[in-house]
C-alpha positions, 0 to 999 in steps of 0.5 A: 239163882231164879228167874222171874217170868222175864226178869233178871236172875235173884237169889242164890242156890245152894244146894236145892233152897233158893235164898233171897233178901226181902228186897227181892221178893217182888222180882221172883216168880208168883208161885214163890211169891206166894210162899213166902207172902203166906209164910209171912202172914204166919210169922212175927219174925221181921225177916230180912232174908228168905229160904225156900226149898220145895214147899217149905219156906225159912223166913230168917232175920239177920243182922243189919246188911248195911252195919255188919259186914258178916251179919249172924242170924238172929232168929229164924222161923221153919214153915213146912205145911202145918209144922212151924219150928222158931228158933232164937240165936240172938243171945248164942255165942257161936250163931251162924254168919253169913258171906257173900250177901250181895248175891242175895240182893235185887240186881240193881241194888246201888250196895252190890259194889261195896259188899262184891269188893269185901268178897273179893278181898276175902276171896284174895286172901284165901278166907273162903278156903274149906268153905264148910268149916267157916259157917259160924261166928266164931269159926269166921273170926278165927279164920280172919284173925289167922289171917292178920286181918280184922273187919272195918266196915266194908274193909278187911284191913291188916293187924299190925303183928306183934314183934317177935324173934322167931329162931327157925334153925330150932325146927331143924332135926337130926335124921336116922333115915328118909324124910317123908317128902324125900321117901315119897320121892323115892317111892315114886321113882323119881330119886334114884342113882342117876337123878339130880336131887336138890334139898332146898332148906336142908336143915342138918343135912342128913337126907342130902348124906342117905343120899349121896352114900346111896349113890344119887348125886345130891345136894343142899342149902340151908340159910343157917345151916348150909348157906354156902350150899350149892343152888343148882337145877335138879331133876328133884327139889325137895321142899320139906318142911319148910313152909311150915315154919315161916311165919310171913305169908308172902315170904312162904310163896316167895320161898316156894316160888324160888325152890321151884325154880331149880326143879326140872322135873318134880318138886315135893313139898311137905308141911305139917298138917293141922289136926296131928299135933297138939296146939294147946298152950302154944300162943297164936301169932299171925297165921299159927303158932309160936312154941316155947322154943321161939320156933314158928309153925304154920298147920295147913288143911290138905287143902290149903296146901294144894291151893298155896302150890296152885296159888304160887306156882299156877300148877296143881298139886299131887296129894301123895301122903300126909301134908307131902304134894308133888308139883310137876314142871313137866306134863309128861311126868304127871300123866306118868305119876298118875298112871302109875299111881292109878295101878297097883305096883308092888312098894318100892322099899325106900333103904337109903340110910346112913353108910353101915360098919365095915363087916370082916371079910368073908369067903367068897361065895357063888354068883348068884349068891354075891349078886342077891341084892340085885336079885332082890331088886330083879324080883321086885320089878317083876312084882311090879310089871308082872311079866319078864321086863325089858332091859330098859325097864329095870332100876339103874343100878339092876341093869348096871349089876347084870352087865358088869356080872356079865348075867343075862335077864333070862338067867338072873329071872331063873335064879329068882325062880329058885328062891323066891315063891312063883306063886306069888309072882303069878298072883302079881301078873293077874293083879297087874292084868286087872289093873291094865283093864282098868286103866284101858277102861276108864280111857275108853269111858272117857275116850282119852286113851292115850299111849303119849309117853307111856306107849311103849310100856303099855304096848309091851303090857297089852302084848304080854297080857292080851296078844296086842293093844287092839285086843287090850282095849277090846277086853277093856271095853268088854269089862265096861260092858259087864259093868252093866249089870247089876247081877255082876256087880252086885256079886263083887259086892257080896265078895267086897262084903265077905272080905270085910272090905264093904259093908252092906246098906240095907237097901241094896247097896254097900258103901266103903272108905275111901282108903279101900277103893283099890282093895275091892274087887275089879268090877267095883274098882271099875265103877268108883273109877269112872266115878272119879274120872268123871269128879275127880280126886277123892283125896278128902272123901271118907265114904264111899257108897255104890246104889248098884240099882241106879249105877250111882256113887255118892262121895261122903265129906265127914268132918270128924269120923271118930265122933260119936255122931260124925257129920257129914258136911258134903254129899257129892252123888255121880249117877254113872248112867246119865254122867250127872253129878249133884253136889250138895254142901250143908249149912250147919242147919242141914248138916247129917249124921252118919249112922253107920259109923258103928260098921268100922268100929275096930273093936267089938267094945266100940262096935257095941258102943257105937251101935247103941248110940245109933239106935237110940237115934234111930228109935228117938226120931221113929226112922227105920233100922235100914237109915245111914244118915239123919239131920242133925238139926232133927235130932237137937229138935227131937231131943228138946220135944223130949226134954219139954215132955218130961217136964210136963210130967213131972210138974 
């Protein structure tokens, strides 16, 4: 918002344009004034609301704010110097909407109350959430209407929902191996023999049978299947694929509420995502759809489930896979998840499965011999620590083995040695030293280094790897320092490069997916770390980009990276210098076209493909070879000129 000379603050801002109603413009300062009154003497459009963005001035006309609560835009008029665009949205069918109108007001403006509580309630009842997919016509009504709600008035009011028998036990299938909520639990070391494990809703039970064979003491319930099933506190609760097949709201977070109050430690909750499975010919009822089965299914954003997890249980919500997040009862544990989801760690291999067929009894064979699952097991904490573990450091089940086969860790470490590579032992100790500078580093960036819960595992890491902790944070603060330069960083560019891991901008700098961070080389893991330890999680960014010049990482939002022309949505820039972060999140109008897409084509027929369509951009709008991203808004508009021109040839 801006402030007049000594008046109240108007407007809202958005990005770097400053929008106002008409109402308004008497309160603003005189420079702004004078644009728009200049604007207007240019213009026939009867604006009712204005944009400005440096010197170019938008005079739009929207509907009425008074009889539509949502107004849609019916016409707008771009002046920027001598350059005058007017475009006519009243007869399109998908225009864009606009929330949130009352900021755009004078502040004694006597609607304020009125259209402030129509926000709220869409506020209350989530409609907001993923804000930049929700800008046009159609894309708002969809997003109400999921909700059960429609607009009266000023009012959002509930749909009376038609009356239907949903059969949930339908959705319940028979496994052959883990869920993908109970694996990622696995994996992250939080089930194993000696946890508790509760499956609330455990459909036929196959998960709770893996695990009990596996040695874990696990149980359900499930309200058709298991209704007289134990509901126990547990180490692990297990809430997978529960949520997604309840058709009532409210139901969902009573159901996520209750599931949380048997976890004491981790709770993993998993719904079906929307986007991966097709929804074509499935009717629509409340907030999803009805099969033909007469099973209900609720699709859920990534973000939509974090926010039900934040929204039910006023914890966050750890993304751990596709439509899987973890909640945490104790602090403790999530600083732990966080750590070591931060470092590389060799994957744990999740083999819970059904009980085998009982094999004919062989000879007897040697110790180490008849001791090689525990081995196997030996070897992969090894890969995981990179250096000889403590006792306490080893799975339940290795510990227990070694003592009952009365074999010291020294002796079974040296039977390792003689069947597995020492190479690739080595290789894992220097990747877990990089990943232990890093961790340091970014504690020292932050000054937050703090050993808490994990002190006496970090201590015996920074005495193998560096002689001590003092020593450890020396060398993390030497890496910081080394992060500098631009020499240092713009060579693990060239090896990023050379790995096809990044690509090259053509100005200097590279950028990667998001997915590859951990595979780049340490210095620029350095670089996107303190980037994220400075904005956050960067679960929903698609690209990265690193400007090595001014020590800048820009986070790009991409809606659908398999279009032909992705847009990105959402420019986050974190200049790691000064430690400011810009945030800029596009309308429709200002929405930019990737332009180096064609870099990860995976194959040469659609690197070709995608390569001709980004420089028939690139020539159509005169921009130089070196340009990643373009205006959408530039391209239709240049599209059109052309279309204009020929007709005027050919007529």
């Amino acid at each position: 918002m801006t402030r007049a000379a000594s008046g109240p603050r108007v407007g809202k801002r958005v990005g770097g344009a400053l929008y106002f109603h008409r109402s308004a413009l008497d309160l603003l300062d005189a420079e702004t004034n004078r644009k728009v009154s200049s604007a207007s003497e240019r213009s026939d459009v009867p604006w009712n609301v204005a944009k400005v963005e440096g010197e170019a001035v938008s005079l739009l006309r929207y509907e009425d704010f008074d009889d539509h609560a949502f107004p849609c835009l019916l016409e707008s008029v771009r002046i920027d110097g001598e350059r005058v665009v007017r475009s006519d949205y009243s007869n399109r069918e998908n225009p864009p909407v606009l929330h949130r109108k009352e900021l755009l007001l004078r502040p004694d403006d006597d609607r304020i109350p009125v259209f402030a509580a129509l926000t709220a309630a869409a506020e209350g009842h989530g409609l907001f959430a993923a804000s930049h997919r929700i800008g046009t016509k159609q894309a708002w009504t969809r997003r109400v209407t999921e909700a059960g709600l429609t607009v009266e008035g000023h009012a959002l009011v509930s749909l009376p929902p038609p009356s239907l028998e949903i059969a949930r036990h339908r959705t319940a299938i028979a496994r052959n191996r883990l869920s993908a909520p109970m694996q990622s639990l696995v994996r992250h070391e939080f089930v194993s023999p000696g946890t508790t494990v509760l499956d609330y809703g455990c459909g036929q039970g196959d998960d709770v049978r893996a695990l009990v064979e596996g040695g874990v003491e696990a149980f359900g319930w499930d309200p058709h299947f298991l209704p007289d099933g134990t509901l126990a506190q547990a180490d692990a609760v297990n809430l997978g694929f529960v949520l997604n097949v309840i058709e009532e709201p409210v139901e969902r977070l009573e159901t996520l509420r209750r599931a949380w109050s048997y976890c004491r430690r981790v709770l993993a909750v998993a719904v079906m995502i929307s986007g991966h499975r097709p929804t074509a010919g499935l009717r629509p009822y409340r907030d999803g759809f009805v099969t033909s089965r007469g099973t209900f299914q609720r699709y859920f954003t990534p973000d939509e489930l974090k926010e039900m997890v934040r929204e039910a249980l006023g914890v966050e919500g750890f993304a751990v896979g596709l439509g899987v997040v973890f909640a945490f009862r104790d602090p403790a544990d999530e600083r732990a998840f966080l750590y070591r989801r931060q470092v590389r760690r060799a994957e744990r291999v999740v083999s819970y499965r059904p009980p085998p067929r009982e094999r004919a009894i062989q000879p007897r064979e040697p110790l180490a011999e008849r001791m090689r699952p525990t081995l196997d097991a030996l070897w992969a904490t090894l890969m995981a620590v990179g250096r000889v573990p403590s006792f306490d450091e080893l799975p339940t089940d290795v510990g227990h083995a070694l003592r009952k086969s009365n074999v010291s860790i020294s002796r079974a470490i040296g039977w390792c040695e003689g069947i597995f590579d020492r190479d690739e032992f080595e290789r894992a100790a220097a990747a877990r030293k990089e990943d232990l500078v890093l961790y340091f580093a970014l504690g020292a960036f932050t000054q937050s280094v703090a050993l808490s819960d994990l002190a006496a595992r970090l201590q015996r890491d920074a005495r193998a790897f560096f002689g001590g902790v003092g020593k450890a944070k020396e060398a993390a603060m030497a890496f910081l320092f080394s992060l500098r330069a631009s020499d240092h960083i713009r060579f693990a560019s060239k090896q990023a490069i050379g790995a096809g891991i990044a690509h090259e901008d053509g100005r200097g700098g590279i950028h990667f997916r998001r997915e590859k961070k951990d595979d780049l080389p340490l210095a620029l893991r350095g670089v996107v770390g303190c980037a994220s330890v400075l904005y956050g999680d960067l679960d929903d960014v698609e690209v990265v980009r690193i400007d090595m010049e001014k020590m800048a990482v820009s986070l790009l939002y991409i809606t659908d990276f398999e279009a032909k022309l992705p847009l990105i949505v959402r420019d986050v820039r974190i200049n790691l210098r000064n430690q400011a972060i810009s945030d800029k999140i596009f309308d429709e109008d200002g929405r930019r076209v990737f332009l180096a897409r064609s870099a990860y084509a995976t194959d040469e027929r659609e690197r070709v493909q995608r390569e001709a369509i980004e420089t028939r951009v690139r020539r159509l709008l005169a921009l130089q070879g070196t340009a990643q991203t373009v205006r959408h808004a530039n391209i239709v508009r240049a599209l059109k000129d052309a279309a204009g021109k020929q007709l005027e040839r050919s007529s």
